[in-house]
C-alpha positions as CSV (number, residue, x, y, z in Angstrom):
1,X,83.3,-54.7,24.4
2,X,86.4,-56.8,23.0
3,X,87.8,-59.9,24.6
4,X,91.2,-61.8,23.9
5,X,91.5,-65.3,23.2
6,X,93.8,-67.7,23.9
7,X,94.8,-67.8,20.5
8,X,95.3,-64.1,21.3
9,X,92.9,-62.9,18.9
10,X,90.2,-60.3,19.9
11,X,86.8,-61.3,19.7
12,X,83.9,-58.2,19.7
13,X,80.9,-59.2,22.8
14,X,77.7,-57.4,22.0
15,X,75.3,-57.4,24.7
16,X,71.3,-56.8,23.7
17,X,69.3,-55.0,26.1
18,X,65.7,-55.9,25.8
19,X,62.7,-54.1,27.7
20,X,59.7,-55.2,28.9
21,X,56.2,-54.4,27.9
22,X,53.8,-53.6,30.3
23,X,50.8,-56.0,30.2
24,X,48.5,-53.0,29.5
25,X,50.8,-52.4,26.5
26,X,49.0,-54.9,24.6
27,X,45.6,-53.8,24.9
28,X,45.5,-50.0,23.8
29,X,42.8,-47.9,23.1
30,X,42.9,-48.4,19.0
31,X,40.2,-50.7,19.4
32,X,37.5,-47.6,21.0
33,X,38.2,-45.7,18.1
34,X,37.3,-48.2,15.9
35,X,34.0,-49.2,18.1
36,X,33.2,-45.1,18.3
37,X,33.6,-45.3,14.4
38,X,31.2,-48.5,14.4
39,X,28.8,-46.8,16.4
40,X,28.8,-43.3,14.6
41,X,28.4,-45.4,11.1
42,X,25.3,-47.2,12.6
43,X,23.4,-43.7,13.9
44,X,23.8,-42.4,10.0
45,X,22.5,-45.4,8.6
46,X,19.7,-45.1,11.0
47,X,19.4,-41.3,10.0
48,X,19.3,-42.3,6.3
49,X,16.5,-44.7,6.6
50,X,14.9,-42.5,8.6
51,X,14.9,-39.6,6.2
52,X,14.3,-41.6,2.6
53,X,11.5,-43.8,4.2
54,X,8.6,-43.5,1.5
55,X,5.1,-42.2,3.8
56,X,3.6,-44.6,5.3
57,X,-0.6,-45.1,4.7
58,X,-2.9,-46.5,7.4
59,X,-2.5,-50.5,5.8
60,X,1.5,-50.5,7.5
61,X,0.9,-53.6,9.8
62,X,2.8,-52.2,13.1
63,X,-0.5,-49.3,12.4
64,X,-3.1,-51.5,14.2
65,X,-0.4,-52.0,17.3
66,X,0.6,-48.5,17.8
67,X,-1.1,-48.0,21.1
68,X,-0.3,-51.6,22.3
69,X,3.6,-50.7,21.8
70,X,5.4,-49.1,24.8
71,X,8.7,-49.1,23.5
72,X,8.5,-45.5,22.0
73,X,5.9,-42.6,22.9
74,X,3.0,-42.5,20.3
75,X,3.0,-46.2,19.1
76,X,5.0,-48.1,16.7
77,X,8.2,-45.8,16.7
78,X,9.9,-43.0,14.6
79,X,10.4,-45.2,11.7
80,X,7.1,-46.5,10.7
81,X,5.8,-42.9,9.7
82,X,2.8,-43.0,12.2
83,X,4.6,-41.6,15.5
84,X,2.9,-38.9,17.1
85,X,6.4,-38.0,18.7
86,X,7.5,-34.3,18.3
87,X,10.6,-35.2,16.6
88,X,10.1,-34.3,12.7
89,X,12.3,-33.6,9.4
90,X,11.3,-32.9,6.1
91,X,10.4,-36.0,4.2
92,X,9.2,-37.9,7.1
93,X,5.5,-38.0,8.2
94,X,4.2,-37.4,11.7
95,X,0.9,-38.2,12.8
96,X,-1.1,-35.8,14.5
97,X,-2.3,-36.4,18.0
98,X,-5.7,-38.9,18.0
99,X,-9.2,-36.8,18.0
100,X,-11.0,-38.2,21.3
101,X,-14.0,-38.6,18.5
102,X,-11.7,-41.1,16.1
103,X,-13.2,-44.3,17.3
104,X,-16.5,-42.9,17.0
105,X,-16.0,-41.9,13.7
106,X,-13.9,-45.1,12.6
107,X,-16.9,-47.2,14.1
108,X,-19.5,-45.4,11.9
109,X,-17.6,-45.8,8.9
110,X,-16.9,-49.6,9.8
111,X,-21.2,-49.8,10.1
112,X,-21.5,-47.7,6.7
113,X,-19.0,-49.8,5.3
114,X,-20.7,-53.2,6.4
115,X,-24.3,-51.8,5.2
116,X,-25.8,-51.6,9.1
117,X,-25.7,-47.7,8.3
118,X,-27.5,-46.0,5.0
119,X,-24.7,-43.8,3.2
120,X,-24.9,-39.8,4.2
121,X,-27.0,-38.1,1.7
122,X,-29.0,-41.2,1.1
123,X,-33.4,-41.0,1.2
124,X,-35.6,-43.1,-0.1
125,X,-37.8,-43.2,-3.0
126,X,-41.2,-43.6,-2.6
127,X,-43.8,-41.6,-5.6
128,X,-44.0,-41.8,-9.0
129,X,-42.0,-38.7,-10.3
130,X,-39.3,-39.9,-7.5
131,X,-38.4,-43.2,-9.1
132,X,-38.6,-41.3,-12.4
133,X,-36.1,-38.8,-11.6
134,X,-33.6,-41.6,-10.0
135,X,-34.3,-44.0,-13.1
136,X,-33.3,-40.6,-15.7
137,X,-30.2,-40.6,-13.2
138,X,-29.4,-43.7,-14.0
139,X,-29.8,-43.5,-17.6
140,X,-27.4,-40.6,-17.0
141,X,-24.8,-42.5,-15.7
142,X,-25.0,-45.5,-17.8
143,X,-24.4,-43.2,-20.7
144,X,-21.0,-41.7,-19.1
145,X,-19.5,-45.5,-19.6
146,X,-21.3,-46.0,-23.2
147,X,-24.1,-48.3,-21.8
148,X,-26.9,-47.1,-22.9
149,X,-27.8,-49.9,-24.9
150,X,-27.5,-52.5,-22.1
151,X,-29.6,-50.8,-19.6
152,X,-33.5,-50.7,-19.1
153,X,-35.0,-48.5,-16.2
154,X,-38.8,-48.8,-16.3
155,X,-41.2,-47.4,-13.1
156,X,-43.1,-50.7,-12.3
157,X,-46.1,-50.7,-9.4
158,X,-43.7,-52.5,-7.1
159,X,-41.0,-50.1,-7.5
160,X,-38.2,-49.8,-9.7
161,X,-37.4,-52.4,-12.9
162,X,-33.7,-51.9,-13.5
163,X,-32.5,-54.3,-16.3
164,X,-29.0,-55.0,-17.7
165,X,-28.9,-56.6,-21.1
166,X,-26.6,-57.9,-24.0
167,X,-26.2,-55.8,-27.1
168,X,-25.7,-56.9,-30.7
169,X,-21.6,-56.4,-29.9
170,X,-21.7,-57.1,-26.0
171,X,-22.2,-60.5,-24.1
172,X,-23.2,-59.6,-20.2
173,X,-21.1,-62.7,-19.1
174,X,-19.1,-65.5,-21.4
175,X,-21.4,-67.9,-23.0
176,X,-21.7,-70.7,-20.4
177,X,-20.6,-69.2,-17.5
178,X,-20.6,-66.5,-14.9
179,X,-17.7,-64.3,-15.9
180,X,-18.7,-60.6,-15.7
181,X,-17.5,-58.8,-19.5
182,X,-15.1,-55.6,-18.0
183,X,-18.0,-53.5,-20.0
184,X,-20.8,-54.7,-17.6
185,X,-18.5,-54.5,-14.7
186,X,-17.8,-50.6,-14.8
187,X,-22.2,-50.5,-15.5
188,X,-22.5,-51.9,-12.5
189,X,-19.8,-50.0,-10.5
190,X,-21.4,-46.5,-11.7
191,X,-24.8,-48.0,-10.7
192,X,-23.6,-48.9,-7.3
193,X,-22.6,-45.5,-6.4
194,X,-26.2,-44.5,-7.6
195,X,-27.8,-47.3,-5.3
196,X,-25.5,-46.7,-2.8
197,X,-27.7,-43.7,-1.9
198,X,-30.9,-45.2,-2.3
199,X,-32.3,-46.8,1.1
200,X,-34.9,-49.0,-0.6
201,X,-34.1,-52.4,-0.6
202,X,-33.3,-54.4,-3.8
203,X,-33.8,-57.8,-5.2
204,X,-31.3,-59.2,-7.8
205,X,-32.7,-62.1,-10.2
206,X,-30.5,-64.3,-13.0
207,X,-31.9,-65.2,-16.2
208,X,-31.2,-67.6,-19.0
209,X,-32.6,-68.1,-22.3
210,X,-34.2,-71.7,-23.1
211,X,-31.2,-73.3,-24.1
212,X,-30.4,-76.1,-22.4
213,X,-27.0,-76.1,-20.4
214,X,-26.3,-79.4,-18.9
215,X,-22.9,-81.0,-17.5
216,X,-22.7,-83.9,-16.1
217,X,-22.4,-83.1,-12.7
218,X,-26.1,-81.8,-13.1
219,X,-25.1,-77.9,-13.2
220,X,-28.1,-76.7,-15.5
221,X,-29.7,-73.1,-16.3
222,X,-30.8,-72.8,-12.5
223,X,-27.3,-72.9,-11.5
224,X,-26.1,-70.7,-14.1
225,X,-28.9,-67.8,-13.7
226,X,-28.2,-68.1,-9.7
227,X,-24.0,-68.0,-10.3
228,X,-24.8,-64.6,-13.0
229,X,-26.8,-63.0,-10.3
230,X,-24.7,-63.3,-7.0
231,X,-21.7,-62.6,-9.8
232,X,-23.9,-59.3,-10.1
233,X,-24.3,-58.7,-6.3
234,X,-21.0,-58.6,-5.2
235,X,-19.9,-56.4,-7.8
236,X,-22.3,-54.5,-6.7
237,X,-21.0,-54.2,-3.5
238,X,-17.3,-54.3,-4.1
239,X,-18.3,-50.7,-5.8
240,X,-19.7,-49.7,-2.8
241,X,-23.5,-50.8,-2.0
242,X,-24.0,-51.4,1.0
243,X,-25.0,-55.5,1.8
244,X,-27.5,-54.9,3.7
245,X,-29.3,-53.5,0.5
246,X,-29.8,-56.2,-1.1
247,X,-33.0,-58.8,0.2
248,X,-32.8,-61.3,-2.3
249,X,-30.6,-62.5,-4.9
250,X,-32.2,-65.3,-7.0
251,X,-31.8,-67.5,-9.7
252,X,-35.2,-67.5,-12.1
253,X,-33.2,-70.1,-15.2
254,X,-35.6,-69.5,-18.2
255,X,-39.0,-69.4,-16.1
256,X,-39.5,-65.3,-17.0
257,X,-38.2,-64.9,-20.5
258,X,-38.9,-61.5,-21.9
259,X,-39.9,-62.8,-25.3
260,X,-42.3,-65.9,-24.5
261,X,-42.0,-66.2,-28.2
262,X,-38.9,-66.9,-28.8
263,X,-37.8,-68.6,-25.2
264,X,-34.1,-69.0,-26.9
265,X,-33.4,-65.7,-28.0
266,X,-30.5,-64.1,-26.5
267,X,-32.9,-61.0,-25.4
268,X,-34.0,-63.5,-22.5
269,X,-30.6,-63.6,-20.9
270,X,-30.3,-60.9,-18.2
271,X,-29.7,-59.4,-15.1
272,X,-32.6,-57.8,-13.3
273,X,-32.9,-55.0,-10.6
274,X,-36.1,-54.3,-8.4
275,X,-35.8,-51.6,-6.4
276,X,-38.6,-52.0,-3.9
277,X,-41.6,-49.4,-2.9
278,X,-41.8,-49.4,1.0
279,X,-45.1,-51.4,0.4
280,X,-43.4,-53.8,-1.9
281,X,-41.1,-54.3,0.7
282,X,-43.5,-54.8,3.5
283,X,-45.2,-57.6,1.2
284,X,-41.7,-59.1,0.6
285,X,-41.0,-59.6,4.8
286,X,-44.9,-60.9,5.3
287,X,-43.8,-63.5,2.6
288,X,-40.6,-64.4,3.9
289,X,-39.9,-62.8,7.8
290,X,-41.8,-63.3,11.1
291,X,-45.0,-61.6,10.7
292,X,-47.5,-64.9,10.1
293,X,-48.5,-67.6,12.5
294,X,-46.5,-70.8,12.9
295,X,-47.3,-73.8,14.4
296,X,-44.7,-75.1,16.6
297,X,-44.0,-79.0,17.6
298,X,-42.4,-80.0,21.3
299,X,-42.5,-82.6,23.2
300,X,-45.5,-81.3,25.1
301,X,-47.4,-81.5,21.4
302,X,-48.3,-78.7,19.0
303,X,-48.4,-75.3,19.6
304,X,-50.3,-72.3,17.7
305,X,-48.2,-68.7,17.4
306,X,-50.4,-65.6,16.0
307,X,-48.4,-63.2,14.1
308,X,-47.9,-60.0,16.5
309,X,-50.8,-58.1,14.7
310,X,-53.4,-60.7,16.0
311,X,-52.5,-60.5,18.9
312,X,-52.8,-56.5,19.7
């Protein structure tokens, strides 16, 4: 559009016509496309995990609260590897269904494994030609981890005599102390599994030679012979004796040398077995259980209790 001045010049008008935008205009839908993308990025991830997961053994800590979690069907979910859900792809673990006899059988194992049950398989050893046989065995086995030279097996009238030695080459434990040579240790563990299906009971005893071993906190042979011998015991058991085979562990310093004439030769320092006779072991519990008569002090005065066979 054109105008004339007063001047009588033209001047051009241009008139702008502008629109106006909804107020929905400004929110569109580009943003649910990028929250769909969002969403479909997360489920892959979640996939991914899912399939590269490594399996999953029995120590995964959410194991012990699968059947206390009721957030997914069969326990601890999908991604711990221990579902029992139906879903499965390769790779990925699934647990079967629970046997109505598992807690039975996890319960047995947990005795076996504490020492309240004797290992399957296991008997007791009671003649002569018996404790022969198992002491050849061990032979056997100490001779599969080149011990033969550290190891004594003698039939004794109480039982068994099973005695682990330095060599010429080989200290037992370091001079001074109870730390267990890697040598004695795999002698032990390969005795265990022999013991382990024994049912006679066992004392362990610590020896020293005579040489004196003072410090001034008043730690002496006693200490060390006692240390050497529960050092013995619970490798014993770490290798898979049951606990509850061992009576007694003791410390005997340099009381029982085996060369009285020569009480500071290293032959003295040792680790002894017994493996006890059924009658050894009945001696053992009359010297130490229940089966004597006590007398007992109250406040009413002093009280006489026969052992139980006096009394029949």
């Amino acid at each position: 559009m054109k105008s004339r001045g007063k001047s009588g010049n033209e001047h051009e008008i241009i008139v702008r016509r502008r629109t106006k935008k909804g107020h929905g205009d400004e929110h569109g839908g580009a943003w649910k496309v990028a929250f769909a993308d969002f969403t479909l990025a997360m489920m892959a991830l979640f996939m991914v995990l899912w399939i590269i997961q490594p399996q999953m053994n029995l120590t995964n800590p959410a194991f012990g609260d699968e059947e206390s979690n009721p957030l997914v069907d069969g326990g601890a979910g999908i991604f711990d590897g221990t579902s029992t859900s139906p879903l499965e792809l390769d790779g990925v673990p699934v647990r079967q269904a629970r046997n109505e006899d598992e807690p039975e059988r996890r319960r047995v194992e947990s005795d076996r494994a504490a020492g309240e049950l004797p290992e399957e398989g296991s008997r007791r050893y009671a003649s002569t030609a018996e404790l022969q046989a198992l002491a050849a065995l061990m032979q056997e086995v100490a001779g599969q981890v080149d011990a033969l030279a550290n190891l004594e097996v003698d039939v004794v009238p109480q039982g068994l005599r099973i005695l682990i030695k330095d060599d010429q080459q080989r200290f037992m434990f370091q001079r001074g102390s109870a730390v267990l040579n890697p040598h004695f240790a795999r002698l032990l563990g390969v005795l265990a599994g022999v013991l382990a299906k024994v049912e006679n009971k066992l004392i362990i005893s610590g020896h020293t030679d005579a040489t004196p071993y003072r410090l001034q906190s008043g730690y002496d042979n006693w200490n060390l012979s006692g240390d050497r011998a529960l050092r013995a015991r619970n490798v014993l058991v770490s290798a898979g004796l049951p606990g509850r085979s061992v009576l007694q562990v003791t410390a005997q310093a340099d009381v029982m040398p085996l060369r009285p004439d020569a009480p500071e030769d290293g032959a003295n320092r040792r680790v002894e077995i017994l493996l006890l006779t059924d009658s050894a072991e009945n001696l053992y519990k009359e010297l130490f259980g229940d089966s004597y008569g006590k007398v007992r002090f109250t406040e009413k005065g002093a009280s006489y209790s026969a052992p139980e066979s006096d009394e029949i």
